[in-house]
Gaussian input, Z-matrix of N, CA and C with variables (Angstrom, degrees):
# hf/3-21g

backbone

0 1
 N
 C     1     B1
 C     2     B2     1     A1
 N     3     B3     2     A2     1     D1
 C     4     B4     3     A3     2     D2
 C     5     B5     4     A4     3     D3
 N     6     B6     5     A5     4     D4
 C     7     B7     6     A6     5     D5
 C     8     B8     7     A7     6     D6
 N     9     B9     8     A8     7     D7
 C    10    B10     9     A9     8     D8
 C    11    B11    10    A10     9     D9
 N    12    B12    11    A11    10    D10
 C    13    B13    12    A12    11    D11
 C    14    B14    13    A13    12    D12
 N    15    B15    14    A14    13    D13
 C    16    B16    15    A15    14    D14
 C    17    B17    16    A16    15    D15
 N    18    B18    17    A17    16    D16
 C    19    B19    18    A18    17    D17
 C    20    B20    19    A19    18    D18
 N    21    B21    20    A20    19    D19
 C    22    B22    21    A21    20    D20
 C    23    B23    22    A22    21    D21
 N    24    B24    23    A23    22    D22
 C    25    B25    24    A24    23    D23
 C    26    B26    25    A25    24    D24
 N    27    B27    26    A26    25    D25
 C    28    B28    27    A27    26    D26
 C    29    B29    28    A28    27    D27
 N    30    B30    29    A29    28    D28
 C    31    B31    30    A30    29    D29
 C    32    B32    31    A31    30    D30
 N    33    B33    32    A32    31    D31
 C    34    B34    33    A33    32    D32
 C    35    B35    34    A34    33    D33
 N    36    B36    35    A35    34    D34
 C    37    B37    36    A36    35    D35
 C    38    B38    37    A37    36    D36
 N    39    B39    38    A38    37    D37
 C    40    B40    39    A39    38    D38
 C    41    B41    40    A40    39    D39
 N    42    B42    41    A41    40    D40
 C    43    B43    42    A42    41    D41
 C    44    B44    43    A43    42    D42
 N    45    B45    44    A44    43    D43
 C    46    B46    45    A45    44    D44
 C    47    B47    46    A46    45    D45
 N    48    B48    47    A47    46    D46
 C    49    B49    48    A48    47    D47
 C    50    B50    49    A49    48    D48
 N    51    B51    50    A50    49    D49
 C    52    B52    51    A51    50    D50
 C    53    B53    52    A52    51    D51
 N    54    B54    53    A53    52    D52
 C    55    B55    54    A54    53    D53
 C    56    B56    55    A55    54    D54
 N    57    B57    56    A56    55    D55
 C    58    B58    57    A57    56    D56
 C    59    B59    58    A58    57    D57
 N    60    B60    59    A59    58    D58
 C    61    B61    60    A60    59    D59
 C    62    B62    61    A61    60    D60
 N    63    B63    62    A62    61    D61
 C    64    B64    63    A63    62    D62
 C    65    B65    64    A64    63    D63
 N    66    B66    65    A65    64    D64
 C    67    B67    66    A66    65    D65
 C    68    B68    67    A67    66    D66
 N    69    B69    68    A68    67    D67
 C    70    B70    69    A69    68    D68
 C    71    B71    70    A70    69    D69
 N    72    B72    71    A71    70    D70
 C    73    B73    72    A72    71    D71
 C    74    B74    73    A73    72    D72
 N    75    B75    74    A74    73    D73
 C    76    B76    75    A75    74    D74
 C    77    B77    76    A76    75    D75
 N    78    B78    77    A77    76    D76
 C    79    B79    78    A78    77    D77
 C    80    B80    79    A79    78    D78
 N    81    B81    80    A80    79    D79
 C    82    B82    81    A81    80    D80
 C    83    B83    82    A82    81    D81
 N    84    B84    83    A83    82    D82
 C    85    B85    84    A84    83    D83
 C    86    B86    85    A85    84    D84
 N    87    B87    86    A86    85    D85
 C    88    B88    87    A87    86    D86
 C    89    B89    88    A88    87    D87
 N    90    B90    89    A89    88    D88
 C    91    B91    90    A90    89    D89
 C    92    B92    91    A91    90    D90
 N    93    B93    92    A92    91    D91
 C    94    B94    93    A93    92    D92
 C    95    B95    94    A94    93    D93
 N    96    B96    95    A95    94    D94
 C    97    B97    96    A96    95    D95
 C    98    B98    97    A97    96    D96
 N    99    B99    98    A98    97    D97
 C   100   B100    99    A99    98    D98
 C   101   B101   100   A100    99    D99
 N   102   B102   101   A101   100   D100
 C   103   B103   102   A102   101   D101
 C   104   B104   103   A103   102   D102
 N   105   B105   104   A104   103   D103
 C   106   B106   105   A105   104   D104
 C   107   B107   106   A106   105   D105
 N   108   B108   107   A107   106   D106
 C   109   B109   108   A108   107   D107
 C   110   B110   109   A109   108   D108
 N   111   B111   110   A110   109   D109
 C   112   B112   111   A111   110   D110
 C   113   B113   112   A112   111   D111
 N   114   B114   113   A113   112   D112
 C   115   B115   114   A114   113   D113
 C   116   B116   115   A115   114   D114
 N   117   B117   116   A116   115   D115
 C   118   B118   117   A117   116   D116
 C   119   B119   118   A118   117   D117
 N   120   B120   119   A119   118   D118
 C   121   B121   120   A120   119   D119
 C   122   B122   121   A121   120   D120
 N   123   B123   122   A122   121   D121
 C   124   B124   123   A123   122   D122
 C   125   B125   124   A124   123   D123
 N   126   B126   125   A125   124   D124
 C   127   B127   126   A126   125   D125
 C   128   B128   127   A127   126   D126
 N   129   B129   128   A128   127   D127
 C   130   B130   129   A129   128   D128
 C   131   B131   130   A130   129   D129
 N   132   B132   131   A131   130   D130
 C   133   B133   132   A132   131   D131
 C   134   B134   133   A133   132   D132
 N   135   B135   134   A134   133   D133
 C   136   B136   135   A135   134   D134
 C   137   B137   136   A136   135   D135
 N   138   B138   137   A137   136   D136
 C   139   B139   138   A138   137   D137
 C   140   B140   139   A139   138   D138
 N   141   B141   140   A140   139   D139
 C   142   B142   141   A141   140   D140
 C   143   B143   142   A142   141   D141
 N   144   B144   143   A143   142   D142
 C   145   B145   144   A144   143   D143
 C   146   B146   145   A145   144   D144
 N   147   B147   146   A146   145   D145
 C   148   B148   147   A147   146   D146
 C   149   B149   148   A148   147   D147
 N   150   B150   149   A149   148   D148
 C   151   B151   150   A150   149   D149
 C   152   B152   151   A151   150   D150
 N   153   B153   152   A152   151   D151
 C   154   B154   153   A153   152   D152
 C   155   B155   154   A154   153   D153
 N   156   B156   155   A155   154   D154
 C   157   B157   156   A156   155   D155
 C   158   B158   157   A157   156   D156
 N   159   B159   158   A158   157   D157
 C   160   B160   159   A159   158   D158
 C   161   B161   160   A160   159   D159
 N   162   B162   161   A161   160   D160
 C   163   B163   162   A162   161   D161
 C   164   B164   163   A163   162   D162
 N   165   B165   164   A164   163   D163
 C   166   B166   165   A165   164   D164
 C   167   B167   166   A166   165   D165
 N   168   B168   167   A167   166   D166
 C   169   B169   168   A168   167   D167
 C   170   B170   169   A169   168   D168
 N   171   B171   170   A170   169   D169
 C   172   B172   171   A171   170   D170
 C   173   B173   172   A172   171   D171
 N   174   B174   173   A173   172   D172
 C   175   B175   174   A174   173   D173
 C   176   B176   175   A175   174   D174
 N   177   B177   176   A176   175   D175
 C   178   B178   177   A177   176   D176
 C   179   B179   178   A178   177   D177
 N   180   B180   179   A179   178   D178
 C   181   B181   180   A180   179   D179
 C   182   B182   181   A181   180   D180
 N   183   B183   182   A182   181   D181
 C   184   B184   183   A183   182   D182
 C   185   B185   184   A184   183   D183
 N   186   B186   185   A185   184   D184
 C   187   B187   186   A186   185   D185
 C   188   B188   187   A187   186   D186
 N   189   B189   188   A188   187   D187
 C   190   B190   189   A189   188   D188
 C   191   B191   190   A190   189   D189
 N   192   B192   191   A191   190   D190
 C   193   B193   192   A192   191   D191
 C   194   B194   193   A193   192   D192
 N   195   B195   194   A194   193   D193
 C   196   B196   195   A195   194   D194
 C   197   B197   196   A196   195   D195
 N   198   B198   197   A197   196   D196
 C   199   B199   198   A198   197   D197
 C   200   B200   199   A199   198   D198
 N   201   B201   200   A200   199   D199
 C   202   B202   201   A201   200   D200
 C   203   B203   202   A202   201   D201
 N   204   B204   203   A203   202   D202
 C   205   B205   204   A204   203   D203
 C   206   B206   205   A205   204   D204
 N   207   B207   206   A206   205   D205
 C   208   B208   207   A207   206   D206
 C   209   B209   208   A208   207   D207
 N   210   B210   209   A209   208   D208
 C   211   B211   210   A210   209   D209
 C   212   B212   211   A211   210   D210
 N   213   B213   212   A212   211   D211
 C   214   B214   213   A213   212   D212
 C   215   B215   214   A214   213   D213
 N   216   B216   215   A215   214   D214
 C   217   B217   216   A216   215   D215
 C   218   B218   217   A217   216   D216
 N   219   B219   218   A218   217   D217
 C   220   B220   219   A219   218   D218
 C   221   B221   220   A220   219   D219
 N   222   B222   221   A221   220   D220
 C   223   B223   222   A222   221   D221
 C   224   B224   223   A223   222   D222
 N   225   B225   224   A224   223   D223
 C   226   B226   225   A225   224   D224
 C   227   B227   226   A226   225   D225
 N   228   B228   227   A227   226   D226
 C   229   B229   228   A228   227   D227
 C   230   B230   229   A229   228   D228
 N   231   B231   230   A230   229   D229
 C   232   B232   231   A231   230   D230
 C   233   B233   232   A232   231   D231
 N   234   B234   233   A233   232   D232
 C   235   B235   234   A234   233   D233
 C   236   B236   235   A235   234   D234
 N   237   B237   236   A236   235   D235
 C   238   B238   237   A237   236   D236
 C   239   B239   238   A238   237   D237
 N   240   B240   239   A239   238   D238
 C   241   B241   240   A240   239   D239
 C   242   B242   241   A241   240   D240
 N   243   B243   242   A242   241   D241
 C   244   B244   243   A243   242   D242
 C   245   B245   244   A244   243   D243
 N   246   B246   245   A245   244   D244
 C   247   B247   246   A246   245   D245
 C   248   B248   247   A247   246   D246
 N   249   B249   248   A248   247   D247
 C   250   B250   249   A249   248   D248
 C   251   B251   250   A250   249   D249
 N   252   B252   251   A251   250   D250
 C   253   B253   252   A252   251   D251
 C   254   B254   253   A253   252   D252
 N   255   B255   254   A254   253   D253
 C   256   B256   255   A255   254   D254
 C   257   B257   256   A256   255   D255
 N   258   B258   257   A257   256   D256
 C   259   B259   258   A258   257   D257
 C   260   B260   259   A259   258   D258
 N   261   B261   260   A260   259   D259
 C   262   B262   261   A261   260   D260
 C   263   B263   262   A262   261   D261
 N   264   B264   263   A263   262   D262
 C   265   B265   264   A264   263   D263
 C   266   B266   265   A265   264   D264
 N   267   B267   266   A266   265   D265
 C   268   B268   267   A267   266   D266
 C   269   B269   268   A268   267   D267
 N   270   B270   269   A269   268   D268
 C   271   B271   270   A270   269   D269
 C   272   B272   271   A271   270   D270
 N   273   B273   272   A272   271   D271
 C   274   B274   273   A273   272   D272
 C   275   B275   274   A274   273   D273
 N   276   B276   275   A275   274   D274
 C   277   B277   276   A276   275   D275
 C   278   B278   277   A277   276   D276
 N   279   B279   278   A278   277   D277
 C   280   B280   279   A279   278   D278
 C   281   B281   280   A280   279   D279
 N   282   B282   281   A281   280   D280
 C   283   B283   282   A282   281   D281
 C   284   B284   283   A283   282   D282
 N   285   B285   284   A284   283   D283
 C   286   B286   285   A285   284   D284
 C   287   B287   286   A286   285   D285
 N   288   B288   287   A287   286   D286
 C   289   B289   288   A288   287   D287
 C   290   B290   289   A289   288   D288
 N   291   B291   290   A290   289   D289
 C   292   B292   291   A291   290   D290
 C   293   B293   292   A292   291   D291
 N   294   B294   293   A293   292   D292
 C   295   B295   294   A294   293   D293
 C   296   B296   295   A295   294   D294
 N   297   B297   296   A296   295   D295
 C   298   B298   297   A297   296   D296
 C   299   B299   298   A298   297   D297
 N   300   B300   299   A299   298   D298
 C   301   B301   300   A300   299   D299
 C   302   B302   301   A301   300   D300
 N   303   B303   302   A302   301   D301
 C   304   B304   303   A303   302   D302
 C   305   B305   304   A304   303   D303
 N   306   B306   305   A305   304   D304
 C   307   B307   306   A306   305   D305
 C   308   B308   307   A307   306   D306
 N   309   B309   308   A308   307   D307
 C   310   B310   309   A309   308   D308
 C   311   B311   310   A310   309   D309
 N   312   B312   311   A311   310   D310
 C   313   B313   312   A312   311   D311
 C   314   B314   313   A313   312   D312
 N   315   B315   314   A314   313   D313
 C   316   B316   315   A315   314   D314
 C   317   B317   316   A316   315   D315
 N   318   B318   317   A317   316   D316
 C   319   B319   318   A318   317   D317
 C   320   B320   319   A319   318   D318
 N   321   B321   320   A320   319   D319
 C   322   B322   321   A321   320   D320
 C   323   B323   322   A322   321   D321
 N   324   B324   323   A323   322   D322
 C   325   B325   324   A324   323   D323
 C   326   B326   325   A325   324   D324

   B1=1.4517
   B2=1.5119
   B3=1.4315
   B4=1.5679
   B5=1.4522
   B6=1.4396
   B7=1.3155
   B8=1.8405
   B9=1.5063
   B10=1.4686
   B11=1.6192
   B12=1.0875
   B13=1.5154
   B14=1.5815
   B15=1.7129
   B16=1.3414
   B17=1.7846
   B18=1.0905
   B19=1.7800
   B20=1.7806
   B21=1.0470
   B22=1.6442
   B23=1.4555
   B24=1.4584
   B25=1.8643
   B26=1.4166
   B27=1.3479
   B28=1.5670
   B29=1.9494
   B30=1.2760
   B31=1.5797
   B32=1.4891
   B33=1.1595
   B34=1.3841
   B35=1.4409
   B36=1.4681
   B37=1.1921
   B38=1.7311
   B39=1.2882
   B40=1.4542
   B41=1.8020
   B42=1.0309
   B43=1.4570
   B44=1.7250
   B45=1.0572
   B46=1.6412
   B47=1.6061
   B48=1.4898
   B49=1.2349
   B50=1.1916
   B51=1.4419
   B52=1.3527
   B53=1.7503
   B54=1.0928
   B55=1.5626
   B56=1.8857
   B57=1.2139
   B58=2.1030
   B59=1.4017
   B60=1.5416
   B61=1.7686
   B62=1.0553
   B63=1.8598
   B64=1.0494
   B65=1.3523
   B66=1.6361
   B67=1.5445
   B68=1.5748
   B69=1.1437
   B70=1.6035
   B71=1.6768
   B72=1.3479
   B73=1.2814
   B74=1.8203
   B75=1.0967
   B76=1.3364
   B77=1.8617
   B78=2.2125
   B79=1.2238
   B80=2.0143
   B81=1.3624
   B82=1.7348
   B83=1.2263
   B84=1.3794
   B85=1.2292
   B86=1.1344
   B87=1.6323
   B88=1.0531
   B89=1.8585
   B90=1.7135
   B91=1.5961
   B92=1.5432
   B93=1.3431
   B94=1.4722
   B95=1.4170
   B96=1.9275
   B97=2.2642
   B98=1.6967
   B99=1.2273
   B100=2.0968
   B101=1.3875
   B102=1.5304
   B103=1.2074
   B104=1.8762
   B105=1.3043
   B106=1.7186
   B107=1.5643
   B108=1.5611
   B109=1.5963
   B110=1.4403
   B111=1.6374
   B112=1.2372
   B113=1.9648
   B114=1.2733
   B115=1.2886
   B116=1.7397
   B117=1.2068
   B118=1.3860
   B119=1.9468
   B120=1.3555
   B121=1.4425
   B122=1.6613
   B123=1.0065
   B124=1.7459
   B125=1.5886
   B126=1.2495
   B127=1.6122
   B128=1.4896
   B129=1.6389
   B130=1.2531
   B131=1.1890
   B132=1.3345
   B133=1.3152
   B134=1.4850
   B135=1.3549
   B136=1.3113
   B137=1.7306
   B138=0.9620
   B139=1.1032
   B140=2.0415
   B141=1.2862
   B142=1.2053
   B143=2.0050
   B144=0.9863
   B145=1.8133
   B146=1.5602
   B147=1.1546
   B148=1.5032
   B149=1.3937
   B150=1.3417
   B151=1.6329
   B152=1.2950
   B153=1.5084
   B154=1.8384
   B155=1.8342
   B156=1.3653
   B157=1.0686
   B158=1.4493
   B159=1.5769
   B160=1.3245
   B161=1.5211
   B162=1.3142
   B163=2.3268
   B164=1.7252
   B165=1.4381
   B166=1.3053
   B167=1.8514
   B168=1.0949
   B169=1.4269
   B170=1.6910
   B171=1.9557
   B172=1.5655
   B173=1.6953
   B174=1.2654
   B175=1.6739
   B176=1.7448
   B177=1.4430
   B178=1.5658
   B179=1.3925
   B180=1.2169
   B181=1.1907
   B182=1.4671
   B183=1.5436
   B184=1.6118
   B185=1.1596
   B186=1.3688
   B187=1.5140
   B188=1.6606
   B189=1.1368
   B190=1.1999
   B191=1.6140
   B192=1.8236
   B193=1.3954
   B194=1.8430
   B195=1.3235
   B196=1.3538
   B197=1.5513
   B198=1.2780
   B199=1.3189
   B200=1.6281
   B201=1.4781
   B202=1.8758
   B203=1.5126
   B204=1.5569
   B205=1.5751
   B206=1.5674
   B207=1.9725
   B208=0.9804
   B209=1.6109
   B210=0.8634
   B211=1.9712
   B212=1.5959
   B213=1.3329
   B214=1.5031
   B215=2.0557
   B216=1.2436
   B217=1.8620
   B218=1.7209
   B219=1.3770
   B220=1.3243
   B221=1.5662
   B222=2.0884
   B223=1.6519
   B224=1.8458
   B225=1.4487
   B226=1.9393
   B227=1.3711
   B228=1.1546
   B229=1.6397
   B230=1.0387
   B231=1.9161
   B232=1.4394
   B233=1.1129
   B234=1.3277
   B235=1.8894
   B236=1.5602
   B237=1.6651
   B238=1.0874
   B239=1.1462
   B240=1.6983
   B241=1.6081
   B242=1.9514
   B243=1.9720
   B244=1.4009
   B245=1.5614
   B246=1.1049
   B247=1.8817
   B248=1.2492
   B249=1.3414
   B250=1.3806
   B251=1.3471
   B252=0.9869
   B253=1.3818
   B254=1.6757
   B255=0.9465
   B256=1.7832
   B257=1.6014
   B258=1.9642
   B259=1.3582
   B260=1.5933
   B261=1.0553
   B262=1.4292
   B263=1.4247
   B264=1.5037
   B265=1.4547
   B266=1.3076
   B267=1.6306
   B268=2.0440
   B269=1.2382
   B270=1.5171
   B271=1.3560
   B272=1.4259
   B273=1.5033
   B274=1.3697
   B275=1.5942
   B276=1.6720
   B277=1.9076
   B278=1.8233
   B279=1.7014
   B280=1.1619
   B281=1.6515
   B282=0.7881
   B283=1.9657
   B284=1.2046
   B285=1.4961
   B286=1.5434
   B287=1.5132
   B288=1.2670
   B289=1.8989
   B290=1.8666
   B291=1.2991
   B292=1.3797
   B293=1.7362
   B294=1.3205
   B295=1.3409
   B296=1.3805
   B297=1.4683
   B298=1.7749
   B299=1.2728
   B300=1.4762
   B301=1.2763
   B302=1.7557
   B303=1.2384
   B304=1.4770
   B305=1.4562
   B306=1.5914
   B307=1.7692
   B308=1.8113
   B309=1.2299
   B310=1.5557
   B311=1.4111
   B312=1.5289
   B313=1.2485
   B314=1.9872
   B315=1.7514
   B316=1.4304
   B317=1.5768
   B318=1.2932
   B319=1.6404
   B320=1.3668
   B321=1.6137
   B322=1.3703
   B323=1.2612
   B324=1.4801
   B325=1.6742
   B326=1.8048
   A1=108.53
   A2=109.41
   A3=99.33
   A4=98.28
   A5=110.96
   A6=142.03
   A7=106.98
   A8=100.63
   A9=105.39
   A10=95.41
   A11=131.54
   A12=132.46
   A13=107.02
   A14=119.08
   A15=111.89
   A16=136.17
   A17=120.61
   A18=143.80
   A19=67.94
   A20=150.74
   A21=146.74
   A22=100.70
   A23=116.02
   A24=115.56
   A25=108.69
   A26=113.51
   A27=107.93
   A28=114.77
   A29=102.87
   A30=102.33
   A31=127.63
   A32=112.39
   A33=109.62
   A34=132.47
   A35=99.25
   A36=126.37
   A37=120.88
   A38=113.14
   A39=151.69
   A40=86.62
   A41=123.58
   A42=127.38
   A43=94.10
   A44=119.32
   A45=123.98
   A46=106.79
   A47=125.18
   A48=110.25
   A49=124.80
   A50=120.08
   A51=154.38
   A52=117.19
   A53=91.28
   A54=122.63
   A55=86.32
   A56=101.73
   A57=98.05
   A58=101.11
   A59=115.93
   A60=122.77
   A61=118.71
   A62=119.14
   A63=130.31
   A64=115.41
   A65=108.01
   A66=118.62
   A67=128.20
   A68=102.95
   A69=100.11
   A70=110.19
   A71=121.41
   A72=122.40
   A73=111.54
   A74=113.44
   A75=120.22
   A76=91.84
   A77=97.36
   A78=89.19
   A79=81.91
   A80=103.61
   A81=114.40
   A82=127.26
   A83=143.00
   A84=131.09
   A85=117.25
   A86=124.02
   A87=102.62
   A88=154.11
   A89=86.67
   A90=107.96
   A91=112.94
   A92=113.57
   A93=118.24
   A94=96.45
   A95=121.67
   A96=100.77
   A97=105.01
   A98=119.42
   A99=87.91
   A100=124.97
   A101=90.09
   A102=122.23
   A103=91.50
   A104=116.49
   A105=111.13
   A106=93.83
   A107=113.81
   A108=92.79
   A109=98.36
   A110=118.37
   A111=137.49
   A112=88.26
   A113=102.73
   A114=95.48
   A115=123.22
   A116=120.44
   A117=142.71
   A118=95.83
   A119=123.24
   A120=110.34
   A121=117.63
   A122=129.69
   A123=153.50
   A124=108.93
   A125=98.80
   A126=111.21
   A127=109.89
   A128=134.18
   A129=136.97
   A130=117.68
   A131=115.91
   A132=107.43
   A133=120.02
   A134=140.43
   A135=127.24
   A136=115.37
   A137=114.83
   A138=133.80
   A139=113.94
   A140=119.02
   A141=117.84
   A142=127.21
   A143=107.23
   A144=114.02
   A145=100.84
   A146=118.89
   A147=113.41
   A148=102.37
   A149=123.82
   A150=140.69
   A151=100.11
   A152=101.39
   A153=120.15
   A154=88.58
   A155=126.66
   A156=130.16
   A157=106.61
   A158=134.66
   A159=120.78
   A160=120.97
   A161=90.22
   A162=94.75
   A163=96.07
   A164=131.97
   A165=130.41
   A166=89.00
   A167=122.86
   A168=136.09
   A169=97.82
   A170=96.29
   A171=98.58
   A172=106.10
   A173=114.74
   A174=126.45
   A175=105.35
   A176=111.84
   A177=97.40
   A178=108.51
   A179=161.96
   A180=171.67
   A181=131.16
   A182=106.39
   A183=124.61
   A184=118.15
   A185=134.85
   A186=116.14
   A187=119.55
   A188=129.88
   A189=117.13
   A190=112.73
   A191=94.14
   A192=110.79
   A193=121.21
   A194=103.79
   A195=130.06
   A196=109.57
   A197=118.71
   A198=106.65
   A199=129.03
   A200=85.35
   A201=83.61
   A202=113.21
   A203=103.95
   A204=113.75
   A205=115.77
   A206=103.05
   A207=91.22
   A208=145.81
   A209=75.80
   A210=92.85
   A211=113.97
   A212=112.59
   A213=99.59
   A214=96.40
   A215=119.56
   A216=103.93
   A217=78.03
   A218=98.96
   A219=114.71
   A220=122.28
   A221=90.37
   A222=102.56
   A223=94.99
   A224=113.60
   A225=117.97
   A226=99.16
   A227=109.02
   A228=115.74
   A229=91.43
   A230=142.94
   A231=140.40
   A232=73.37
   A233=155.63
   A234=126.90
   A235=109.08
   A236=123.73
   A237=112.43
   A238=107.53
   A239=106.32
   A240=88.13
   A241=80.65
   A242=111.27
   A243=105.84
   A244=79.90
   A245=145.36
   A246=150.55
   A247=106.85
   A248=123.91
   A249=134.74
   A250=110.50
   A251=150.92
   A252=135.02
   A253=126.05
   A254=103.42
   A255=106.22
   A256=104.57
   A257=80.78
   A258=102.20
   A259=120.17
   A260=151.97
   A261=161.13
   A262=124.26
   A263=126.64
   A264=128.31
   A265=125.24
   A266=95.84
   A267=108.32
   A268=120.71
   A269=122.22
   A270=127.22
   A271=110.23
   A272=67.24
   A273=107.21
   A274=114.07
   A275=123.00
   A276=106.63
   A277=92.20
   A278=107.27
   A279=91.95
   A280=105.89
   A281=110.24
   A282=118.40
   A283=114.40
   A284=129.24
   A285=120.34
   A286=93.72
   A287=120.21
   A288=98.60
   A289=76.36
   A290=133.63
   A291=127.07
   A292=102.06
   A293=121.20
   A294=119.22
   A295=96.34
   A296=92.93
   A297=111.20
   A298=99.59
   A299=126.06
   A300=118.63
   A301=103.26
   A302=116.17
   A303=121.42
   A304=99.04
   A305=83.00
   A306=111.16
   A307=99.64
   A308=110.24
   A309=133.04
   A310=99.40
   A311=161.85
   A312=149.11
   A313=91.50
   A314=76.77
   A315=103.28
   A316=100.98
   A317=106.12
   A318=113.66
   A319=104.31
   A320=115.00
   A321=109.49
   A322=132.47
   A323=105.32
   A324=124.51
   A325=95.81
   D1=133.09
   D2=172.17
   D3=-141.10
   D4=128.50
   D5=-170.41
   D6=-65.08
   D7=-34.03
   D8=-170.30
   D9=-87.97
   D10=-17.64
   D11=153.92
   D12=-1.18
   D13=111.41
   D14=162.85
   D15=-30.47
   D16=-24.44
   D17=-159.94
   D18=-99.61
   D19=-66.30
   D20=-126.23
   D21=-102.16
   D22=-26.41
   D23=172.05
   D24=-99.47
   D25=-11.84
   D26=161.82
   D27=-82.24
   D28=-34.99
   D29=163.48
   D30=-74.29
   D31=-24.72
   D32=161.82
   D33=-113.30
   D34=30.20
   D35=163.84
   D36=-100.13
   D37=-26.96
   D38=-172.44
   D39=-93.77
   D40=-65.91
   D41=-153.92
   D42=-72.91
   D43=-57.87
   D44=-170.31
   D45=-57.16
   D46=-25.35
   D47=166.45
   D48=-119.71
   D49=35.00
   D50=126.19
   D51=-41.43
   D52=-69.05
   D53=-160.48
   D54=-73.58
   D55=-56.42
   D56=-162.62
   D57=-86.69
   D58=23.29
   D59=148.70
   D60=-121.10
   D61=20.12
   D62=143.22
   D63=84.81
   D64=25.84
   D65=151.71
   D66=-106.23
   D67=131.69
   D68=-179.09
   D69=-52.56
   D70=146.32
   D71=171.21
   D72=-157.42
   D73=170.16
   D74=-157.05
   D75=-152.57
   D76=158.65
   D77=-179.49
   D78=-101.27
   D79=160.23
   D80=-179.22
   D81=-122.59
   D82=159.37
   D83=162.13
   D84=88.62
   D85=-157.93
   D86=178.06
   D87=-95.29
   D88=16.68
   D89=164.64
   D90=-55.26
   D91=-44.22
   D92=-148.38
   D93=-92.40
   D94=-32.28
   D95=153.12
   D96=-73.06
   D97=-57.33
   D98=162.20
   D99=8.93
   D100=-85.87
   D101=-149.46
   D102=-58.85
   D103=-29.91
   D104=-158.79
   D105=-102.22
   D106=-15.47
   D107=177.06
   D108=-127.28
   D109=60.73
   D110=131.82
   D111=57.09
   D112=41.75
   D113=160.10
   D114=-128.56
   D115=138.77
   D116=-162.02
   D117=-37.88
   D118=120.99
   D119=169.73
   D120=-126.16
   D121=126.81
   D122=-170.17
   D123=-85.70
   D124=-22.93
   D125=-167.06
   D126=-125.26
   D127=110.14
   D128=153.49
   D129=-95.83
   D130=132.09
   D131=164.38
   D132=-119.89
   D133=134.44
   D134=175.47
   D135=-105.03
   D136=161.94
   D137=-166.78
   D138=-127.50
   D139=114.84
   D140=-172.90
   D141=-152.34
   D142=157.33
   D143=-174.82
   D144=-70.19
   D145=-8.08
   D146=-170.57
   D147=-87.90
   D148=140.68
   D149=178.68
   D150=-61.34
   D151=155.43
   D152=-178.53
   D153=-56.68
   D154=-58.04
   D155=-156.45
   D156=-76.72
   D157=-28.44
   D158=163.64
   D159=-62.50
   D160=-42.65
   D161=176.14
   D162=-53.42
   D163=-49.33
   D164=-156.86
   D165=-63.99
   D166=-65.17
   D167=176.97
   D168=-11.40
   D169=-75.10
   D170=-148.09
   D171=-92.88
   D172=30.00
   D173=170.10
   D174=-125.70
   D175=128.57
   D176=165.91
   D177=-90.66
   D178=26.27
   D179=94.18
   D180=-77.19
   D181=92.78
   D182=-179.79
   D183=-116.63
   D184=131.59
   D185=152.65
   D186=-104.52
   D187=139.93
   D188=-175.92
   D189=-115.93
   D190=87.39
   D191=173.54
   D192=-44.37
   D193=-40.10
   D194=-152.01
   D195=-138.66
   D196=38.65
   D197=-179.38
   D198=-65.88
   D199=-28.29
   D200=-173.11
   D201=-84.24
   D202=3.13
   D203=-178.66
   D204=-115.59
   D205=8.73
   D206=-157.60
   D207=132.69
   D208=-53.01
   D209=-166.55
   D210=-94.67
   D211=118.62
   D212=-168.58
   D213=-124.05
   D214=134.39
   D215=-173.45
   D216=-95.92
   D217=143.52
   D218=153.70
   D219=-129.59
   D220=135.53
   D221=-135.71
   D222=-96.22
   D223=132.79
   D224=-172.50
   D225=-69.15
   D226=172.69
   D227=166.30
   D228=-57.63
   D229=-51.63
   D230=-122.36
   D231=-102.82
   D232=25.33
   D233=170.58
   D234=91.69
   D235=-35.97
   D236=-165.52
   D237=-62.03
   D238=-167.25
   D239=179.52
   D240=-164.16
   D241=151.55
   D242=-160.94
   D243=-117.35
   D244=157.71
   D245=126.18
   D246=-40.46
   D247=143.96
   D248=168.26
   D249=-123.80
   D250=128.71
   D251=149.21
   D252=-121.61
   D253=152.70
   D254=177.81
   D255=-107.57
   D256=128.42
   D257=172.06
   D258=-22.39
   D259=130.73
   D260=-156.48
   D261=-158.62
   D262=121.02
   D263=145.46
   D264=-106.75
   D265=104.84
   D266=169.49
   D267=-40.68
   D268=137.71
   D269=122.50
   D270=-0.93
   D271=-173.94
   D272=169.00
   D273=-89.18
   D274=148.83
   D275=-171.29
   D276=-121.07
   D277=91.65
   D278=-171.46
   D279=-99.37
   D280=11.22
   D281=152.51
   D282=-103.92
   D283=-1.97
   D284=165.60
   D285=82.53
   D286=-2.09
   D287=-168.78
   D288=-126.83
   D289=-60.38
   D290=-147.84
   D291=-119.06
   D292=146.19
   D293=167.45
   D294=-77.62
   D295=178.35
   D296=-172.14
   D297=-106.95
   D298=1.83
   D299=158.18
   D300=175.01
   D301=163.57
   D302=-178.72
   D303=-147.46
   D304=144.48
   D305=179.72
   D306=-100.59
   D307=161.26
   D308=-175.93
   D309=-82.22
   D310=122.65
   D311=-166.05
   D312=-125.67
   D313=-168.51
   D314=170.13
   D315=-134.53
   D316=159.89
   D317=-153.47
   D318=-75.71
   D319=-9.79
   D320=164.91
   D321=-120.81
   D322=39.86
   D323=-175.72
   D324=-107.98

C-alpha cells in the first residue's frame, strides 16, 4: 500500500480543502479496507457534511454524476478524478436499486 499513491494525493487533496472550509469529512469505502489490509488503492472516495453545491463551489472541475443523491466527482488538474458524497439518509428503496428520495444528513444521523 502506498499512501503517496496518485488516487491518495488527489483524496487528500479533495479532503484538506473540505475540512479548511470547515466541513467534517472522512476517507470511505473501499480505499479505507485497502488502506488497512495494505493493499494498493486507484480509487478514493471521500465522504462529507458539505452540500453537492458547496463541493461544486470549492472545485473548478466537478461533474455531478449523482447530484440529487449526493455525489459530486471532483476532476485533478492530472485528469484523475476523487467521489465526494454528502452525508445522506434514504428513503424508502422501492426498486431495491434507488431510494425515492434522500435527505442531506450528519455523519451521525
Amino acid at each position: 500500500m502506498d499512501a503517496a499513491a496518485p488516487a491518495w494525493e488527489r483524496g487528500r487533496t479533495v479532503a484538506e480543502r473540505l475540512i479548511a472550509a470547515g466541513h467534517e469529512t472522512w476517507f470511505a469505502g473501499g480505499c479505507v479496507r485497502d488502506y488497512l489490509l495494505g493493499i494498493p488503492c486507484d480509487d478514493v472516495d471521500v465522504a462529507t457534511a458539505a452540500s453537492p453545491e458547496t463541493v461544486e463551489a470549492l472545485f473548478p472541475r466537478t461533474v455531478p454524476v449523482g447530484k440529487a443523491f449526493g455525489i459530486i466527482v471532483v476532476v485533478s488538474a492530472d485528469g484523475g478524478h476523487t467521489e465526494v458524497a454528502t452525508f445522506r439518509a434514504d428513503g424508502v428503496y422501492l426498486d431495491g436499486r434507488r431510494p425515492e428520495g434522500v435527505r442531506f444528513a450528519t455523519s451521525t444521523e
